[in-house]
TORGU-857109 format. One line per field, with one value per atom (N, C-alpha, C): chain; atom name; x negated, y, z. Coordinates in Angstrom, 1 decimal, always signed. Layout:
BEGIN
ch <- [A, ...] $
at <- [CA, ...] $
u <- [X, ...] $
v <- [Y, ...] $
w <- [Z, ...] $
This chain:
BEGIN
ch <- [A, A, A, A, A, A, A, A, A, A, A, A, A, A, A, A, A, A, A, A, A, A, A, A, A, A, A, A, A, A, A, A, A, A, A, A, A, A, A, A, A, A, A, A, A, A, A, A, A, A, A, A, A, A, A, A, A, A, A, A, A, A, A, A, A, A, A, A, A, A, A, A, A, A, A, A, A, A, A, A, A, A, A, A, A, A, A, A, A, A, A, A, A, A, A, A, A, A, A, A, A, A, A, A, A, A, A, A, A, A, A, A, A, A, A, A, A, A, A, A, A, A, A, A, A, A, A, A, A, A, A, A, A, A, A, A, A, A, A, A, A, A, A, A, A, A, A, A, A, A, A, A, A, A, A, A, A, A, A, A, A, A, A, A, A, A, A, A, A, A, A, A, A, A, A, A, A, A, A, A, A, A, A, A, A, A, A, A, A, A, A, A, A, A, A, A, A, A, A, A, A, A, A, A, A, A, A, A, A, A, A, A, A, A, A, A, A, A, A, A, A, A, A, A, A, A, A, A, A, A, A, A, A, A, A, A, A, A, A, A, A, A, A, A, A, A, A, A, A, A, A, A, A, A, A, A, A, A, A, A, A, A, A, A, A, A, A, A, A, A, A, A, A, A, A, A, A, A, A, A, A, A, A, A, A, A, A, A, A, A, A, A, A, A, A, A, A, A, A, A, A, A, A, A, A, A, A, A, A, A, A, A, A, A, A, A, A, A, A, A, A, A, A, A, A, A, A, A, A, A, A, A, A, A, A, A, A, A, A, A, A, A] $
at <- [N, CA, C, N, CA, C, N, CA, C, N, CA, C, N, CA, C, N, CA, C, N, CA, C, N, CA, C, N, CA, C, N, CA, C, N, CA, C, N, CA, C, N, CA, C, N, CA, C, N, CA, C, N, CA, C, N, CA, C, N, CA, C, N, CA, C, N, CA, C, N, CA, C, N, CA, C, N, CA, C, N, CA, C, N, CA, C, N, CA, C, N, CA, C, N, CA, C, N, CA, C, N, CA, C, N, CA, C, N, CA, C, N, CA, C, N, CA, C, N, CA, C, N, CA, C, N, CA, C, N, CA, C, N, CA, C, N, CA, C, N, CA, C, N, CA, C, N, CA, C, N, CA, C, N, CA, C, N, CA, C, N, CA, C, N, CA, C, N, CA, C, N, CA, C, N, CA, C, N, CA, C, N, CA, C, N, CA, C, N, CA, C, N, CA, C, N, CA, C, N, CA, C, N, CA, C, N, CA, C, N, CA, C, N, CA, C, N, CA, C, N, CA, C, N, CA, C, N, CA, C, N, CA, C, N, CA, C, N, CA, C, N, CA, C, N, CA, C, N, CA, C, N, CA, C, N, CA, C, N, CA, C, N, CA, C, N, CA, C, N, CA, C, N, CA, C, N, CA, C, N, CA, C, N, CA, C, N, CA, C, N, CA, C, N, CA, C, N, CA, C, N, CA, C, N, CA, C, N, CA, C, N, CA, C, N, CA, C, N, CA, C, N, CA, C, N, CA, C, N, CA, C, N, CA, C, N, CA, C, N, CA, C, N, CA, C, N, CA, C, N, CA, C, N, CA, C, N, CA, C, N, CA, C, N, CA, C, N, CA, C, N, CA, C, N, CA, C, N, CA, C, N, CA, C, N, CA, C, N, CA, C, N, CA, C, N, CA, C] $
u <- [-228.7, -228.8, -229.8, -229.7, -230.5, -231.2, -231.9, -233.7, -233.4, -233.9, -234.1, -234.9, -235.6, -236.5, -236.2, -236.4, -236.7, -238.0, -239.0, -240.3, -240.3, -241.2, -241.0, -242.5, -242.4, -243.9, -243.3, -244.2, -243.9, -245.5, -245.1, -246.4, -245.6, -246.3, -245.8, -244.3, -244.1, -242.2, -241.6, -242.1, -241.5, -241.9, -240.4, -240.6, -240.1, -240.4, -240.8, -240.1, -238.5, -237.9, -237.8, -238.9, -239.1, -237.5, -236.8, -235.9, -236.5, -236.1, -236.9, -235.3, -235.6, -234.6, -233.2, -232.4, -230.9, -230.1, -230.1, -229.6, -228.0, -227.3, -226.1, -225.8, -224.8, -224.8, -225.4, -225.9, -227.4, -228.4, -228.8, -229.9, -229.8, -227.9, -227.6, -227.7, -227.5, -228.1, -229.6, -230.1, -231.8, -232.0, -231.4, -232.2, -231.9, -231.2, -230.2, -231.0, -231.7, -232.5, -233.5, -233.9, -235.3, -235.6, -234.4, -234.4, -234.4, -233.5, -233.4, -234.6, -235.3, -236.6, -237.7, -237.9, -238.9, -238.7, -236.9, -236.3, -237.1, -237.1, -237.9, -239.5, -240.0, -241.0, -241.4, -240.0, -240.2, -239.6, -238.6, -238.2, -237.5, -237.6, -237.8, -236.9, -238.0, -237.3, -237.4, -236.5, -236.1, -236.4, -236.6, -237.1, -236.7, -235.7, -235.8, -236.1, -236.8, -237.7, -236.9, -236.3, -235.2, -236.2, -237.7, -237.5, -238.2, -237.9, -238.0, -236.7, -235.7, -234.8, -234.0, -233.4, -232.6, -231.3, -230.8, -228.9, -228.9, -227.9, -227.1, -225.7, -225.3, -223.8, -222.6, -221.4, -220.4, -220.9, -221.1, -220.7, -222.4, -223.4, -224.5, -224.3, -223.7, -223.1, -222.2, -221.9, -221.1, -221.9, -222.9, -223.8, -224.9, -225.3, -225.7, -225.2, -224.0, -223.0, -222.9, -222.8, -222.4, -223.6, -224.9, -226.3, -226.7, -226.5, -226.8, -225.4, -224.6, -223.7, -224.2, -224.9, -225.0, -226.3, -227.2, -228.2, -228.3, -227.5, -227.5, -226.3, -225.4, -224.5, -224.3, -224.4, -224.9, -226.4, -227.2, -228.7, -228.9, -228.7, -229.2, -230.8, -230.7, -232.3, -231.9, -232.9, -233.0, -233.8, -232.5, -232.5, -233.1, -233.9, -234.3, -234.3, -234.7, -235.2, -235.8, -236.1, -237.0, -236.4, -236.8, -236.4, -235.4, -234.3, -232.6, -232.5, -232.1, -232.1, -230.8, -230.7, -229.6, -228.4, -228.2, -227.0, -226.6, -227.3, -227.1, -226.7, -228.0, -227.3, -226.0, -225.3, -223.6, -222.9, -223.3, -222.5, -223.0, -223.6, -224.0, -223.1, -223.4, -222.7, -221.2, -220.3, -219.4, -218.7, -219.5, -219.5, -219.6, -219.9, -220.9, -222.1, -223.1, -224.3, -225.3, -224.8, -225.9, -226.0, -224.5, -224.6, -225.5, -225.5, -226.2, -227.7, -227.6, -229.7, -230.1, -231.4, -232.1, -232.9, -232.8, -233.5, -234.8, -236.2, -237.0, -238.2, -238.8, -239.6, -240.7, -241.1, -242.1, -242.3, -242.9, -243.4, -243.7, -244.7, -245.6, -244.8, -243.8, -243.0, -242.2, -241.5, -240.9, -241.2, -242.5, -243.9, -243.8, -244.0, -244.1, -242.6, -242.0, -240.4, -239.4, -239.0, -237.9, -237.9] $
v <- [+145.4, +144.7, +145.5, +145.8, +146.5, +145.2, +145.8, +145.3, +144.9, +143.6, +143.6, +141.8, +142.5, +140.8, +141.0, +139.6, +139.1, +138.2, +138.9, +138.6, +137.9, +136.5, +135.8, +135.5, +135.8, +135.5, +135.0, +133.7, +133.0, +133.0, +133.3, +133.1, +132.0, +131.4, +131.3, +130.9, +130.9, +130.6, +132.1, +133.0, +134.3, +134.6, +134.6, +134.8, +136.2, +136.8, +138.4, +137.8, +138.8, +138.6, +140.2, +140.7, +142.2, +142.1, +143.2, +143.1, +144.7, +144.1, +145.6, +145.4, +146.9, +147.5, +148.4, +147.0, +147.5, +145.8, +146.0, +144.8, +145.0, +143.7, +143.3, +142.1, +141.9, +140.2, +138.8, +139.4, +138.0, +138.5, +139.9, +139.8, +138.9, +139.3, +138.2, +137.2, +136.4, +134.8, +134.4, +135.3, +135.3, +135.3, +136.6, +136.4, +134.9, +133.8, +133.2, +132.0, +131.9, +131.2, +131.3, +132.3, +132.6, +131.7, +132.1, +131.7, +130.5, +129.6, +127.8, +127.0, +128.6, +127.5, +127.6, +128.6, +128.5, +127.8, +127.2, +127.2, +125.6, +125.2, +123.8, +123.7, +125.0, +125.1, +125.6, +125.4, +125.9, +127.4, +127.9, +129.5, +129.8, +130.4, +130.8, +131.9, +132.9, +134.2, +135.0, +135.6, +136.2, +137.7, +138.3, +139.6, +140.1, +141.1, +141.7, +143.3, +143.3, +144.8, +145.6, +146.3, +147.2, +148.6, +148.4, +149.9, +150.5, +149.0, +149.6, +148.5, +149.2, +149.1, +150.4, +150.2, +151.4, +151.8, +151.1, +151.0, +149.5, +149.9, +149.0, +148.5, +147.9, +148.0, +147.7, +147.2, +146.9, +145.3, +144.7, +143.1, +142.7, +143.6, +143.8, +143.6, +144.7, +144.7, +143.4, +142.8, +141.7, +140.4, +140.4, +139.6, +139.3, +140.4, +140.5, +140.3, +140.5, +140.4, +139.1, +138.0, +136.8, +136.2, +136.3, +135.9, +136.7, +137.7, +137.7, +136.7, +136.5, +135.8, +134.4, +133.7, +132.6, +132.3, +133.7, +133.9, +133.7, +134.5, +134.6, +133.6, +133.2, +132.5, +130.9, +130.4, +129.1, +128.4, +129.5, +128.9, +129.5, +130.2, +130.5, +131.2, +131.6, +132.4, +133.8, +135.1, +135.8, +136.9, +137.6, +138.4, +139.9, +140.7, +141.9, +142.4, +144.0, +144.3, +145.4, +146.5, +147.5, +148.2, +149.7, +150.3, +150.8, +151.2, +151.6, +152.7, +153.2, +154.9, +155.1, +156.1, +156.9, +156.5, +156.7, +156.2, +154.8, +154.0, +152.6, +151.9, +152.7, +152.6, +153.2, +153.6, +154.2, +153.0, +152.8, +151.6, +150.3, +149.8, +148.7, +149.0, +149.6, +150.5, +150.0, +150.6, +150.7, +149.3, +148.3, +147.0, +145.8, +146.1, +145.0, +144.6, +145.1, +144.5, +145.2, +145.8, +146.5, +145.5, +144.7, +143.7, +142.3, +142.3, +140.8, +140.7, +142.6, +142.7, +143.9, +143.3, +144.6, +145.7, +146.7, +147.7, +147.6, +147.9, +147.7, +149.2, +149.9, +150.5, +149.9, +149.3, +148.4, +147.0, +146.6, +144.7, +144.2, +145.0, +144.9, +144.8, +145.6, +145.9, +144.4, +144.1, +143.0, +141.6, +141.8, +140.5, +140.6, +141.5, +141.5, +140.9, +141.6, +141.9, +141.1, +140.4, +139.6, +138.1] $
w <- [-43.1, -41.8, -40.9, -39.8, -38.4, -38.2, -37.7, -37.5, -35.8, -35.9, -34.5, -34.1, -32.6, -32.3, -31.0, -30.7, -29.3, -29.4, -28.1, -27.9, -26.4, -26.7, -25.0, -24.3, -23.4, -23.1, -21.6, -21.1, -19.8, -19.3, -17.7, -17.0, -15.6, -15.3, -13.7, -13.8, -14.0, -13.8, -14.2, -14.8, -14.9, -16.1, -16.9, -18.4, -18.5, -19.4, -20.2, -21.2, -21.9, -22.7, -23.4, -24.4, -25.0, -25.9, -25.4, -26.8, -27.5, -28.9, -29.8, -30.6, -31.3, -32.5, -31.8, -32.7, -32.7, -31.8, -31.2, -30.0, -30.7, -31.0, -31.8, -31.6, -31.8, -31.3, -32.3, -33.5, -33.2, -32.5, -32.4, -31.5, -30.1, -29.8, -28.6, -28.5, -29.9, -30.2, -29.9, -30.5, -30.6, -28.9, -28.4, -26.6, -26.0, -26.1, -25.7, -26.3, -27.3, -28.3, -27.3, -27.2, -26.6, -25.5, -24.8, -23.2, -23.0, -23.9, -23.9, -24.3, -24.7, -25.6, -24.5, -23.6, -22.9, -21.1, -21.2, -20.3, -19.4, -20.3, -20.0, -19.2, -19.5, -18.9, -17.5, -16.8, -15.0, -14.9, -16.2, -15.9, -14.1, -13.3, -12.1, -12.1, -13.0, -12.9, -14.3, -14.3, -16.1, -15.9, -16.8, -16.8, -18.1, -18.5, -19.7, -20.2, -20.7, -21.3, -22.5, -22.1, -22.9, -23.6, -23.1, -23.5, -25.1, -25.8, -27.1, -27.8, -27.4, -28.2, -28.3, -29.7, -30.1, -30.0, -29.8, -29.5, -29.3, -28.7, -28.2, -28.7, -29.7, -30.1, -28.9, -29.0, -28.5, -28.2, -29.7, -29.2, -28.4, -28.7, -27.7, -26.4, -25.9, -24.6, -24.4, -24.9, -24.8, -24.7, -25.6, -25.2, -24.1, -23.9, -22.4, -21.3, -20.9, -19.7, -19.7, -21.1, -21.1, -20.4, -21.1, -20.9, -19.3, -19.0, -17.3, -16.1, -16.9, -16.1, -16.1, -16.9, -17.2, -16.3, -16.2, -15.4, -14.5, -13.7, -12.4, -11.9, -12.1, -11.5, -12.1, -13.2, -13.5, -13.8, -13.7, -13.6, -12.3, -11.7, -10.3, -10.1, -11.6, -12.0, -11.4, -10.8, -10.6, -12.2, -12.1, -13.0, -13.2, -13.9, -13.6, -15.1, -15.1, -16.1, -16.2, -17.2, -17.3, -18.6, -18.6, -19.8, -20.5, -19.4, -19.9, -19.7, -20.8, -20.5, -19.8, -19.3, -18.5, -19.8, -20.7, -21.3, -20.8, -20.9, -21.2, -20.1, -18.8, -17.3, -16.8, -17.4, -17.3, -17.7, -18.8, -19.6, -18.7, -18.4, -17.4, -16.4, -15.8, -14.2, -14.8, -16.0, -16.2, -16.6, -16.9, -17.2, -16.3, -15.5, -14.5, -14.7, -15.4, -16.0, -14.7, -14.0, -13.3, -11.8, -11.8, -10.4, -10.7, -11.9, -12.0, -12.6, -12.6, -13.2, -12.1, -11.9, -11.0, -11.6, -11.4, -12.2, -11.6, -12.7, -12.0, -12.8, -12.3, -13.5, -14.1, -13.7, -14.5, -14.3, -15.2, -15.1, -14.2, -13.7, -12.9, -11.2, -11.0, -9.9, -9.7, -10.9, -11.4, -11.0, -11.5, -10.8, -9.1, -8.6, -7.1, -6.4, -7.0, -5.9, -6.7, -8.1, -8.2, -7.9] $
């Protein structure tokens, strides 16, 4: 089994969702887990940190598209993120993941502008 976590930290209405490892679709359970748990606490705006993960699978990608759709169009949360290598940003691009997340280069940028 591939290694993998989702890490949440909330400030302000702007929650930090670290994904680490091999992102697969329980990892996509876990993010989805993550997010309902801290959801109750005023989430605003969602932020996810790609840049220590290691692949990406198929149903990965599947999981995400579901979880930014649900983001941005039935929660009406503003969505962002950080950390996608040039591979991953093709596959997004090629998917739709790149219309419903904003690219951002850091946290910190993220905090200001989403």
């Amino acid at each position: 089994m591939k290694q993998s976590s989702v890490e949440a930290a909330f400030e302000s209405g702007f929650l930090v969702l670290r994904l680490k490892g091999y992102f697969d679709k329980s990892a996509g359970v876990t993010l989805v887990e993550e997010f309902e748990a801290k959801l109750p606490l005023g989430v605003n705006r969602c932020f996810l940190d790609f840049s220590q993960i290691v692949i990406i699978n198929s149903p990965g990608i599947t999981c995400l598209l579901d979880f930014a759709e649900n983001i941005r169009y039935e929660r009406k949360i503003p969505l962002g993120c950080m950390g996608i290598s040039q591979m991953y940003i093709e596959i997004f691009d090629a998917v739709g993941l790149s219309e419903l997340m904003t690219l951002f280069p850091d946290e910190t940028s993220a905090r200001t502008s989403l």
